[in-house]
N, C-alpha and C positions, 0 to 999 in steps of 0.2 A: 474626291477631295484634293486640296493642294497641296503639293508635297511639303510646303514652309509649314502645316497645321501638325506633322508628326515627332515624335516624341522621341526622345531617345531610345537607343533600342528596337525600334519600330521596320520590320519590312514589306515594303510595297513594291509592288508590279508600274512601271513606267503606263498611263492611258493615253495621254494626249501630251501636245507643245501647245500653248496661244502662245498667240503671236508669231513674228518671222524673225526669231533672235537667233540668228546661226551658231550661235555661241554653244548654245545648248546641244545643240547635235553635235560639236568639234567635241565636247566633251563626256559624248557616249550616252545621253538622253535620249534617248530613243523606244517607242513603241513596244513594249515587251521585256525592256531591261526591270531588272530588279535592283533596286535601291534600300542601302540601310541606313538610318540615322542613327551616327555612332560618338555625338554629341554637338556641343552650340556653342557661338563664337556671340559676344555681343550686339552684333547685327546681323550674327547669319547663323550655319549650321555645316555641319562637319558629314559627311557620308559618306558610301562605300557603292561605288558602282562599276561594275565589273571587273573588280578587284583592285577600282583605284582609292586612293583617299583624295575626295576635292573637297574644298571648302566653297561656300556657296553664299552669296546673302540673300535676303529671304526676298526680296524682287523679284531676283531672277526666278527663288523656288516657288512664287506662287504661280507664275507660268505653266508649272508643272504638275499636271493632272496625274493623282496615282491611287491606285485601289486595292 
């Protein structure tokens, strides 16, 4: 599923990137990280990945594959 689809609260396992948005790897998306949704911004979502806080809009989270 994509990671823009999860809820607050919700943790998932990093599976895949689409696409070639390097963006996403500069900021620690990668294959095996764990991701939490730790709330929502009117166009995006707020998470916790590898003990950072980034904010995301939901674009870029549906690139991101997580299970």
């Amino acid at each position: 599923m994509a990671l823009a689809l999860m809820s607050i609260g919700e943790k998932r396992t990093v599976q895949s990137l689409r696409g070639k948005d390097e963006t996403l790897r500069h900021l620690q998306f990668a294959p095996g990280a764990e991701v939490e949704c730790v709330g929502e911004t009117p166009g995006g979502m707020i998470l916790i990945v590898k003990g950072v806080r980034i904010a995301l809009d939901r674009g870029l989270a549906s690139k991101i594959m997580v299970a």
